[in-house]
MMTF fields as JSON, N, C-alpha, C and O atoms, coordinates in Angstrom:
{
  "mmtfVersion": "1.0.0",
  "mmtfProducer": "UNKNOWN",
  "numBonds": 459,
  "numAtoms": 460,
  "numGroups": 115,
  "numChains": 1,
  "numModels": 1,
  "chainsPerModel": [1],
  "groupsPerChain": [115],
  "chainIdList": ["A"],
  "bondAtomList": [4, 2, 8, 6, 12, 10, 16, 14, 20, 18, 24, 22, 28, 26, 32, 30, 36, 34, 40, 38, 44, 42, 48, 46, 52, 50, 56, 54, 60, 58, 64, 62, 68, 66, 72, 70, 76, 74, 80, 78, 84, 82, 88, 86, 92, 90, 96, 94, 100, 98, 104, 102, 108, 106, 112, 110, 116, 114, 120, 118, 124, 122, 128, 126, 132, 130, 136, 134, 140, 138, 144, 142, 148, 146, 152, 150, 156, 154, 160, 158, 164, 162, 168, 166, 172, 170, 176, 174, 180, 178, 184, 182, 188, 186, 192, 190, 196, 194, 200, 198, 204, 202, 208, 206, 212, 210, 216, 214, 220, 218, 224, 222, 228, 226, 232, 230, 236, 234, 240, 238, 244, 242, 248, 246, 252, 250, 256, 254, 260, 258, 264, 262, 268, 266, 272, 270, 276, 274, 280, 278, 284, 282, 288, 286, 292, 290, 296, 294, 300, 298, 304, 302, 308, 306, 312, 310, 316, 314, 320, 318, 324, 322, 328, 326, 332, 330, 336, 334, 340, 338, 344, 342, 348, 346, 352, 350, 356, 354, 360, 358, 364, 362, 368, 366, 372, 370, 376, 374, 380, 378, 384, 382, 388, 386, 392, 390, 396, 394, 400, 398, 404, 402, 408, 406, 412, 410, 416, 414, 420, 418, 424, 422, 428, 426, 432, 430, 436, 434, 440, 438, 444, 442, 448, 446, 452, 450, 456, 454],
  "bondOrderList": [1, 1, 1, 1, 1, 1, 1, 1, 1, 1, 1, 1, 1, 1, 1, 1, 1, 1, 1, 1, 1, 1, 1, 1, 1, 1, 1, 1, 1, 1, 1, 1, 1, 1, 1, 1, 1, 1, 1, 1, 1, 1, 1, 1, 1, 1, 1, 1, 1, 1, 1, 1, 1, 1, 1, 1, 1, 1, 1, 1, 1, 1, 1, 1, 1, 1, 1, 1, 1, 1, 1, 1, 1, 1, 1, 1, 1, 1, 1, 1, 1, 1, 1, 1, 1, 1, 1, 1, 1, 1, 1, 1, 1, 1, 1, 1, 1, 1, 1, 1, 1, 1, 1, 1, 1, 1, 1, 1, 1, 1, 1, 1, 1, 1],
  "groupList": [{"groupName": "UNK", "atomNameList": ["N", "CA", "C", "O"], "elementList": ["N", "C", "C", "O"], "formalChargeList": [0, 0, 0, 0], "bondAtomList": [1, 0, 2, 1, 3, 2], "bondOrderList": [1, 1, 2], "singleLetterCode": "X", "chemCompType": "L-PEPTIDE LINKING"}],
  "groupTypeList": [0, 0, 0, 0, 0, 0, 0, 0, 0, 0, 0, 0, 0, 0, 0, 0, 0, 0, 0, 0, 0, 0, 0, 0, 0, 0, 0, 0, 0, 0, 0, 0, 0, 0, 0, 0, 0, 0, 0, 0, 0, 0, 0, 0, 0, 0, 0, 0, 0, 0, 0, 0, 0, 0, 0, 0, 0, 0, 0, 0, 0, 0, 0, 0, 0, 0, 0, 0, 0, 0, 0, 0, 0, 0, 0, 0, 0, 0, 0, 0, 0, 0, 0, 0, 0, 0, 0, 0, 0, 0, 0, 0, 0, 0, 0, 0, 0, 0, 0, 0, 0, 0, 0, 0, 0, 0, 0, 0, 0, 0, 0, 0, 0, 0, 0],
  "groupIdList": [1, 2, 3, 4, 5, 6, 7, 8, 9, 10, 11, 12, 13, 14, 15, 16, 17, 18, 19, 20, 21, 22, 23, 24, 25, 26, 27, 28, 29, 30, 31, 32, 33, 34, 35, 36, 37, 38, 39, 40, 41, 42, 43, 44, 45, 46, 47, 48, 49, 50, 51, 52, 53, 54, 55, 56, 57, 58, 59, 60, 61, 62, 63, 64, 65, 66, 67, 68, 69, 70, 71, 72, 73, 74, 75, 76, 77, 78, 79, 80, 81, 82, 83, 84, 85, 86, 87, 88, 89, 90, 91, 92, 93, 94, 95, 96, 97, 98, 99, 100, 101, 102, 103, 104, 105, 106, 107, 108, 109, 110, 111, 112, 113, 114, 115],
  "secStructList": [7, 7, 7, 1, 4, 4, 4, 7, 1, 1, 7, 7, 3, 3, 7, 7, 7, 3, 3, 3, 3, 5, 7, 7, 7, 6, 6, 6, 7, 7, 7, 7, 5, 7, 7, 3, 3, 7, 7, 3, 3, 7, 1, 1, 7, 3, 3, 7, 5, 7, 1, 1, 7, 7, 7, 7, 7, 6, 6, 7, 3, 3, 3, 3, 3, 3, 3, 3, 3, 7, 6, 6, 6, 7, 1, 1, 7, 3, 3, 3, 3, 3, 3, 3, 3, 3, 7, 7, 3, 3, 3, 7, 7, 7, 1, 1, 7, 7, 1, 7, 3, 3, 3, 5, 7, 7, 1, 1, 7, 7, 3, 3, 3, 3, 7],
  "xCoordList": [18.509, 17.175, 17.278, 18.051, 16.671, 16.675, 15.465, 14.415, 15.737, 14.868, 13.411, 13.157, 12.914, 11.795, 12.704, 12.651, 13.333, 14.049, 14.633, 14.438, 15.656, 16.122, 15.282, 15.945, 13.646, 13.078, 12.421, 11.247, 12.432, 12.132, 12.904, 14.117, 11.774, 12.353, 13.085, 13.989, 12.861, 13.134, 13.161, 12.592, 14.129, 14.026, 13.022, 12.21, 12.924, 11.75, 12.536, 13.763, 11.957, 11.793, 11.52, 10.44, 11.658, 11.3, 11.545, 12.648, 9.821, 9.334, 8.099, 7.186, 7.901, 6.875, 5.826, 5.594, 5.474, 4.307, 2.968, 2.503, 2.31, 0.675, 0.209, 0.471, -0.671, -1.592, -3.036, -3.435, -3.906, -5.399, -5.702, -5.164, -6.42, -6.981, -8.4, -9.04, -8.981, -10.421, -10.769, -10.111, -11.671, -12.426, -13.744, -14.314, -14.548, -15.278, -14.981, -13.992, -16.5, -16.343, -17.358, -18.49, -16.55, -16.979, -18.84, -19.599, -18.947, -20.2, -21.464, -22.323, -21.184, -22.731, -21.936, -22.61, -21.0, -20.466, -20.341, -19.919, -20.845, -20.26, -18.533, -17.694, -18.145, -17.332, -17.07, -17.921, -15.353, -14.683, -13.863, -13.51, -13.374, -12.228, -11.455, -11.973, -9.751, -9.54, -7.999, -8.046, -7.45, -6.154, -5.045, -5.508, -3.926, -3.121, -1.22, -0.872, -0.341, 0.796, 2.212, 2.9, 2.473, 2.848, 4.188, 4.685, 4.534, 5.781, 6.912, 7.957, 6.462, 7.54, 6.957, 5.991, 7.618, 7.05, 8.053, 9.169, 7.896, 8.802, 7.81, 6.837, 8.669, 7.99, 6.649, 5.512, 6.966, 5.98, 4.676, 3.678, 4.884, 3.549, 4.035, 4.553, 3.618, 3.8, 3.084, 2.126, 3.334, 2.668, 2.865, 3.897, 1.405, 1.237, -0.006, -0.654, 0.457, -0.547, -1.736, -1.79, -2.925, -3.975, -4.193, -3.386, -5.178, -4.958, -6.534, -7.075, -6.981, -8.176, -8.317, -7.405, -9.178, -9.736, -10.015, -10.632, -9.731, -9.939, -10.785, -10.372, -11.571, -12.735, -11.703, -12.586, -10.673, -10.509, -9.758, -8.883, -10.393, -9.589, -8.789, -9.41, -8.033, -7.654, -7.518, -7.788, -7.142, -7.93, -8.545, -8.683, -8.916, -9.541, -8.404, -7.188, -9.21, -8.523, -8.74, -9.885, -7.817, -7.452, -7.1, -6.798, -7.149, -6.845, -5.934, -6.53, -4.398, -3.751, -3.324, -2.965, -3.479, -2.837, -1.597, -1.704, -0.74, 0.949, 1.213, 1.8, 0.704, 1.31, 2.872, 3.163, 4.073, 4.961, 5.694, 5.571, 6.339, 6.939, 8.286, 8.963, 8.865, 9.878, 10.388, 10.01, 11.33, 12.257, 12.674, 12.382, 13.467, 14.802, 13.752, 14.172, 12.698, 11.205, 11.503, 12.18, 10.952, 10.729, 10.409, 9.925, 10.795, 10.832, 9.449, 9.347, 8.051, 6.752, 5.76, 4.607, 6.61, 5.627, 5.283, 6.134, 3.964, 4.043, 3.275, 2.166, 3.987, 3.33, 2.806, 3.345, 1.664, 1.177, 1.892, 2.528, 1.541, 1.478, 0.574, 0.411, -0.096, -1.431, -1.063, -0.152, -1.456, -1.683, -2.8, -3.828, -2.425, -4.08, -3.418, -2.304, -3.789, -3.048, -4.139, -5.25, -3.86, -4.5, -4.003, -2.779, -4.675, -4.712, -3.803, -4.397, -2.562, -2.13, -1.884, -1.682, -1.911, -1.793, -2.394, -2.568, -2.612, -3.263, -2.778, -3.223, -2.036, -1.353, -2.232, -2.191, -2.983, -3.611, -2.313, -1.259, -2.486, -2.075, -0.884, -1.279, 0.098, 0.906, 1.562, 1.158, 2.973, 3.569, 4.475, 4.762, 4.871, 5.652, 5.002, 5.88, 3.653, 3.121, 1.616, 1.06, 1.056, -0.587, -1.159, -2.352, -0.382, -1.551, -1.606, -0.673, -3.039, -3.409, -2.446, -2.58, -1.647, -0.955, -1.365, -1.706, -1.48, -1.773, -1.066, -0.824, -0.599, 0.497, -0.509, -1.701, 0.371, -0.494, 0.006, 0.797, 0.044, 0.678, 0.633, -0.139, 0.906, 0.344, -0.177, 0.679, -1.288, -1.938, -1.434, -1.199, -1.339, -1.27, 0.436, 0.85, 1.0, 2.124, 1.95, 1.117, 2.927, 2.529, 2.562, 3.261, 1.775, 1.835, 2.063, 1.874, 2.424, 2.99, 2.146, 1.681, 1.938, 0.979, 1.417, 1.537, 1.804, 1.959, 0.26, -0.778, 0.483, -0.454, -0.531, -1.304],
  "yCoordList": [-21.497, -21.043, -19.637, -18.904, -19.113, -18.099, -17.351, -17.893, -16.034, -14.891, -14.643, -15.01, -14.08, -13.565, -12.186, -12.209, -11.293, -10.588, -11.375, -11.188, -12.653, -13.599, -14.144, -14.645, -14.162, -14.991, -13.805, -14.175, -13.031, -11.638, -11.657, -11.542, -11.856, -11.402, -10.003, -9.928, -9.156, -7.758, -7.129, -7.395, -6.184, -5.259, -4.647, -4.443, -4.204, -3.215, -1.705, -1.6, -0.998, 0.801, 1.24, 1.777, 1.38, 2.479, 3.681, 4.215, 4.43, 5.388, 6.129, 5.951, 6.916, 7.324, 8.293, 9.491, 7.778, 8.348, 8.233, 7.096, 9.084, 9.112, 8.333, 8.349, 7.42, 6.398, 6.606, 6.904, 6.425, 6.284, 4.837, 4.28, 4.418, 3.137, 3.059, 3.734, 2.519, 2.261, 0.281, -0.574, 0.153, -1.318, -1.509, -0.633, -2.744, -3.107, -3.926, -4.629, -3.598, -4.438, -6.116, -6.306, -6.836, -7.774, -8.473, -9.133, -8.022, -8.475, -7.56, -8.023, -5.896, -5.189, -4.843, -3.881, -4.886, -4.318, -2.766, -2.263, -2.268, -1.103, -0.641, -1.54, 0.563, 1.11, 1.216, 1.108, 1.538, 2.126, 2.613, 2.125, 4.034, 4.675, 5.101, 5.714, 5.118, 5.48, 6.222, 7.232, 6.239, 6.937, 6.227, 5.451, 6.526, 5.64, 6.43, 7.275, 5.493, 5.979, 5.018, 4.606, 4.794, 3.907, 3.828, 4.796, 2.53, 2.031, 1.791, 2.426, 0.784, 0.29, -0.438, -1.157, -0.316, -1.108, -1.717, -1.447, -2.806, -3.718, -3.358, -2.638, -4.294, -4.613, -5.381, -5.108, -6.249, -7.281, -6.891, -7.607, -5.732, -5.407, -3.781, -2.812, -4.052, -2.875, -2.959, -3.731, -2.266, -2.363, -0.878, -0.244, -0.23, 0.946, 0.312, -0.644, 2.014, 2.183, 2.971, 3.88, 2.498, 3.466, 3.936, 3.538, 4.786, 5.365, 4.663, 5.018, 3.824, 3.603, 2.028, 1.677, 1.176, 0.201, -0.079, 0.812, -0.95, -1.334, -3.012, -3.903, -3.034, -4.476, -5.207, -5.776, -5.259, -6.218, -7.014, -7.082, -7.999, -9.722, -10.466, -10.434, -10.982, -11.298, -12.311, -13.509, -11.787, -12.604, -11.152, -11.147, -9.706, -8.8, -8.082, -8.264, -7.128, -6.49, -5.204, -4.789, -4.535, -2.804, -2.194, -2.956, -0.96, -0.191, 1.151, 1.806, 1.162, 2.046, 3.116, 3.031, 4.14, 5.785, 6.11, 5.91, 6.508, 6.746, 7.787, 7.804, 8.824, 9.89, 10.167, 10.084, 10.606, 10.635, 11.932, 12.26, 12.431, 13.865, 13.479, 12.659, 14.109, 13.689, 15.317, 16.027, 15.534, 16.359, 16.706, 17.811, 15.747, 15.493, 16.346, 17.037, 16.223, 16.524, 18.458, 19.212, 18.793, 19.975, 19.476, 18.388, 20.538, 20.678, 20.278, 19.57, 21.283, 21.228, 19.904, 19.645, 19.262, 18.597, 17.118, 16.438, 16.808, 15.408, 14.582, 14.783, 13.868, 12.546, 11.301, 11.013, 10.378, 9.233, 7.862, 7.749, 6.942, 5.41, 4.419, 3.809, 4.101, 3.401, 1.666, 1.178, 1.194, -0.415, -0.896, -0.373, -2.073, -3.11, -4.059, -4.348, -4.654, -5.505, -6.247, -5.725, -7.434, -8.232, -8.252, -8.257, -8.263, -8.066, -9.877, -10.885, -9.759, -10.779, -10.895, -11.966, -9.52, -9.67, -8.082, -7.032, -8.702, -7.566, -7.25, -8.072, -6.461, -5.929, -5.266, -4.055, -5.489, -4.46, -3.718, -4.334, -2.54, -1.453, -2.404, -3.178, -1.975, -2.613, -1.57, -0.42, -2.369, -1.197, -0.548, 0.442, -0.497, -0.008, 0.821, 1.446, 1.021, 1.127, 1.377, 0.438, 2.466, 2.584, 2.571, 2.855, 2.24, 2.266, 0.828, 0.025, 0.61, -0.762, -1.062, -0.139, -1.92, -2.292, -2.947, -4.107, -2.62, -3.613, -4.214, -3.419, -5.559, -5.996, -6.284, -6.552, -6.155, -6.314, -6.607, -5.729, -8.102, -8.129, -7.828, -8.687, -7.207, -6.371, -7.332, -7.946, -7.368, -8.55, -7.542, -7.876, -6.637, -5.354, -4.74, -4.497, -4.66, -3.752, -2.183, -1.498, -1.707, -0.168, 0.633, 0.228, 1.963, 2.409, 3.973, 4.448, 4.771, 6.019, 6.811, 6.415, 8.255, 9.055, 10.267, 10.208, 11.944, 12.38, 13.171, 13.012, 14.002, 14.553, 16.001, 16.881],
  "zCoordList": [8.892, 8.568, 7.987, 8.603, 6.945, 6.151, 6.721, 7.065, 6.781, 7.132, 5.993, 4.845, 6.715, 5.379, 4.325, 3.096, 4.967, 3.672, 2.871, 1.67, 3.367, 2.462, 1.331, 0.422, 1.148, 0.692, -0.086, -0.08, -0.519, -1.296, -2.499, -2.677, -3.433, -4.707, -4.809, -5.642, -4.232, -4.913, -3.287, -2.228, -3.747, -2.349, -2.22, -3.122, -0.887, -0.599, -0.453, -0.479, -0.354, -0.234, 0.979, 0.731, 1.89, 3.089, 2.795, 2.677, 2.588, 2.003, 2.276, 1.47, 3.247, 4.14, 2.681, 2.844, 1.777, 1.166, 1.242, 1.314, 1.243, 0.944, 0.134, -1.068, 0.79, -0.316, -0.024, 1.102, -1.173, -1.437, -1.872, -2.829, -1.239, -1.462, -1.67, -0.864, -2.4, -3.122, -3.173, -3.767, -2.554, -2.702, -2.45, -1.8, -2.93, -2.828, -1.564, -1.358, -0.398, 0.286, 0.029, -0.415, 0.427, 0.219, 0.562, -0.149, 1.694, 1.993, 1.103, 0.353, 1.55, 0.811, -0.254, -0.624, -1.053, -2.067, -2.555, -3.596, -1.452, -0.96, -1.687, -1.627, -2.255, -2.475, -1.306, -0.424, -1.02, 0.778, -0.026, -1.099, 0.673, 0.527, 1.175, 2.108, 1.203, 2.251, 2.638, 1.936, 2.942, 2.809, 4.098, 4.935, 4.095, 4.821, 4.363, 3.538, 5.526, 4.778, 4.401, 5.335, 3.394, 2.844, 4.038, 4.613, 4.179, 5.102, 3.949, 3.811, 3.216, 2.326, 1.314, 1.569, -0.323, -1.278, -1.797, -1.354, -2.99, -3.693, -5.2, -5.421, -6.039, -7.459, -7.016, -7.401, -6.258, -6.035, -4.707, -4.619, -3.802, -2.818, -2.284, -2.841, -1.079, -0.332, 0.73, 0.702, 1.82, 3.02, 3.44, 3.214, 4.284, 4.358, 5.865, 6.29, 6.146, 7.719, 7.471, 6.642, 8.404, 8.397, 9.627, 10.468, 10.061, 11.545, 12.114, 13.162, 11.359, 12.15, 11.641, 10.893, 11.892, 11.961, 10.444, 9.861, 9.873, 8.403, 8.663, 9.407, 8.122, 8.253, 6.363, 5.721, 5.757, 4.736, 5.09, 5.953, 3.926, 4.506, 3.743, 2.68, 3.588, 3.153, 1.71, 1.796, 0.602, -0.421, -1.398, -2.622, -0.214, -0.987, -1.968, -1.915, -2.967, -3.952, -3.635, -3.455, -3.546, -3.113, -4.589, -5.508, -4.741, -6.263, -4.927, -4.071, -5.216, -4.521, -5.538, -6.712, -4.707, -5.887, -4.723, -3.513, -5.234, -4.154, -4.876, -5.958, -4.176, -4.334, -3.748, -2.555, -5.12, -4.87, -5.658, -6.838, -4.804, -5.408, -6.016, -5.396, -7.456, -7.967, -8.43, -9.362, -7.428, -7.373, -8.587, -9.045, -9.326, -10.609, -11.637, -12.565, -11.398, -12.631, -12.138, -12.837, -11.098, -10.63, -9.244, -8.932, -8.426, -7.253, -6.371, -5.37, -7.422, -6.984, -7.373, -7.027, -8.146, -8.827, -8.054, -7.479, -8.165, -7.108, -8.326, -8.82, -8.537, -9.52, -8.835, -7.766, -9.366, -9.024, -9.723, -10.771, -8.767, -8.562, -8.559, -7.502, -9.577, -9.601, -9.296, -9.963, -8.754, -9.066, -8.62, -8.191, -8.797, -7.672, -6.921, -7.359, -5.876, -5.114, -4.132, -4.039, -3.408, -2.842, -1.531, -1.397, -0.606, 0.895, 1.339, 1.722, 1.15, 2.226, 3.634, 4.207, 4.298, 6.226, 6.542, 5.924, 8.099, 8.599, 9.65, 10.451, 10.246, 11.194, 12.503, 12.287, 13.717, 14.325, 15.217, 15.378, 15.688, 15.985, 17.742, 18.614, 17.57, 18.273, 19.352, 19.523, 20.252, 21.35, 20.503, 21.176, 19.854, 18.77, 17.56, 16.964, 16.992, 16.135, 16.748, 17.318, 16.644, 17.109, 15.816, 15.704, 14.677, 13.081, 12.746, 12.73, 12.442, 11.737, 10.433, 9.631, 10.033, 9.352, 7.926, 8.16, 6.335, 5.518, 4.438, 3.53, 4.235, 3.53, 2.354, 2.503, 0.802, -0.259, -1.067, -1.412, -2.155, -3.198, -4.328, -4.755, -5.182, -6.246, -7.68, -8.317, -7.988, -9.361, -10.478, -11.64, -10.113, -11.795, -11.246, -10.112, -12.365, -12.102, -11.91, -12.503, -10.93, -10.918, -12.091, -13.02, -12.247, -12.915, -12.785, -11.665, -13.743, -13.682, -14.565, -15.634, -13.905, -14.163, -13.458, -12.234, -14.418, -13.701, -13.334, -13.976, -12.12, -11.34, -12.153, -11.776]
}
């Protein structure tokens, strides 16, 4: 029997960055915004923590900004990570982990922008 890393197109990243997340919620269509901190990404998603209670379900569409600092550029400089991605799992806060958990597969490829 093969693992779930086995079954991954693409590696993932373990990479403790700052993310902003923006959606419509589904029921009043309400804008939400919100911030969180990225665990780990691939070509294909990413999964990041929030410190409080998130109401999205699965099926929803998130717009993520990843703020990421690139050294090789200059020391000070912190550049962005744009994509969009779809809510595939929801993690609540565990013995190992007190942050709500959100896995996401990305519909748009990331994109680069510096800050």
């Amino acid at each position: 029997m093969s693992s779930s890393l086995e079954r991954r197109r693409f590696s993932r990243f373990i990479i403790p960055l700052e993310v902003t997340y923006q959606t419509q919620c589904p029921v009043s269509g309400e804008l939400r915004q919100g911030q969180g901190v990225l665990r780990d990404i691939s070509l294909t998603g990413s999964f990041f923590h929030v410190d409080h209670p998130v109401d999205f379900q699965p099926g929803q569409i998130l717009a993520l900004t990843i703020a990421a600092p690139l050294p090789f550029l200059d020391n000070h400089h912190i550049s962005q990570f744009t994509a969009a991605g779809e809510v595939v799992r929801l993690e609540p806060p565990g013995p190992t982990n007190p942050n709500f958990g959100v896995a996401i597969n990305f519909i748009q490829d990331l994109s680069f922008a510096p800050a």
